[in-house]
C-alpha positions in Angstrom: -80.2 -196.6 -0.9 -82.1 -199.2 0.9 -81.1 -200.1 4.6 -82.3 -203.7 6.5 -82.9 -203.4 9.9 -83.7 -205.6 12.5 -86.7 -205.3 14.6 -86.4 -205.0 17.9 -88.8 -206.7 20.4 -91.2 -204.1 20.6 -91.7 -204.4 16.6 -92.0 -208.0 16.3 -94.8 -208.1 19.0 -98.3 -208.3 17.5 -100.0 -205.2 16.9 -102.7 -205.3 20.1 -99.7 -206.1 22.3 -97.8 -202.8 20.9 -101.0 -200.9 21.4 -101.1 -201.8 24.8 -97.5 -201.2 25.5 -97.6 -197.8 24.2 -100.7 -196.5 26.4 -99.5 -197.8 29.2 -96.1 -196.3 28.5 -97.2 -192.9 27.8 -100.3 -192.6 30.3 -102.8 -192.4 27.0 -104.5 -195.0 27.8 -108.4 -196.4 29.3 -107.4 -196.1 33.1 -109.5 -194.0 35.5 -106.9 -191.4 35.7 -106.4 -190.3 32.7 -110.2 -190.9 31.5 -110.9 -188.6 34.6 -109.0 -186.0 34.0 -108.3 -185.8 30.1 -112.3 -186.4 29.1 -114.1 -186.3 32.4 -115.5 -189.9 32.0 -114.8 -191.7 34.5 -116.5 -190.4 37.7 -112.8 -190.8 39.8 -109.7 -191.1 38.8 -109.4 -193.6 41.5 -108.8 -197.3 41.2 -111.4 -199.8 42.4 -108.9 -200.7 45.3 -109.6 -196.9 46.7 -105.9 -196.7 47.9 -104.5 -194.6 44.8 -105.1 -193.0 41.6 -105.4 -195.8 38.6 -102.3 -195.5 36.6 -100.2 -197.8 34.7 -97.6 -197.9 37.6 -100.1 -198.5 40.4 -101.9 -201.2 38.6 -98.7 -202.7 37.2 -96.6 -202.5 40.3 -99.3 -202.2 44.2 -102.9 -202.9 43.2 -103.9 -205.2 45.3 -106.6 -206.2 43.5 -104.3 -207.6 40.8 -101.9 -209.5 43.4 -103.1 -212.5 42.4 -102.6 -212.0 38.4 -99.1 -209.8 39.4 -97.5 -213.2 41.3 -98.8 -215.4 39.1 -96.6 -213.3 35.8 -93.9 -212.3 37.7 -93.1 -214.0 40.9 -90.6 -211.9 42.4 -90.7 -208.1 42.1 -89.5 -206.3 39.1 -89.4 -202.8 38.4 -91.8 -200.8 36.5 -88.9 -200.1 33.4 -88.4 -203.6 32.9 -92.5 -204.7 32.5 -92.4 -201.6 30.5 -88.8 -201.3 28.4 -87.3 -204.9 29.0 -86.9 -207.8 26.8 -89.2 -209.4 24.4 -90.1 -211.7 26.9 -90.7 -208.9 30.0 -93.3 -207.2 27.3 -95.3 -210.8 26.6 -95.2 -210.7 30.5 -96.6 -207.3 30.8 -99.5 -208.2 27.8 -100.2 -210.9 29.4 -100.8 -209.6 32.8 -103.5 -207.4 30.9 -104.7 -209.8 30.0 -105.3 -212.1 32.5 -106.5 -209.0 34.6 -109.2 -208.4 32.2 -108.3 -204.8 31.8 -109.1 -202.5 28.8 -105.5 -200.3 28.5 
């Protein structure tokens, strides 16, 4: 028995964009926090900025050193679900942002 199913927007995204999506979903990823405290190599697992730890939230959502690339994606503020669990066009958003940032997730 053979069953067709349609792929939802995660699955019809190209591979580096899921890869990206996942790390930053589940905190596995190349950010100073978890490099800092899963392998010990990054000296800090604070962000450039100084103000907080460098997660996927707080360079998604309050970095300031990413305002510019953050209004320039999304305008207005969204929450961190939606750049993380929203529509095909939310997660292009989100890849993008990466992107443009020039950050290794």
């Amino acid at each position: 028995m053979t069953t067709t199913q349609c792929p939802d927007d995660y699955h019809t995204m190209s591979r580096e964009q899921q890869v990206n999506l996942i790390r930053l979903r589940t905190g596995h990823n190349r950010l100073n926090a978890h490099m800092n405290r899963k392998f010990k190599l990054a000296p800090s697992p604070t962000c450039a900025c100084g103000q907080e730890d460098q997660t996927a939230e707080h360079i998604l959502q309050r970095c300031p050193l990413l305002d510019e690339e953050r209004k320039e994606v999304w305008p207005s503020p969204i929450p961190l679900q939606t750049k993380l669990y929203g529509s095909r066009q939310e997660l292009e958003k989100t890849t993008t942002f990466i992107t443009s940032a020039g950050l290794i997730v």
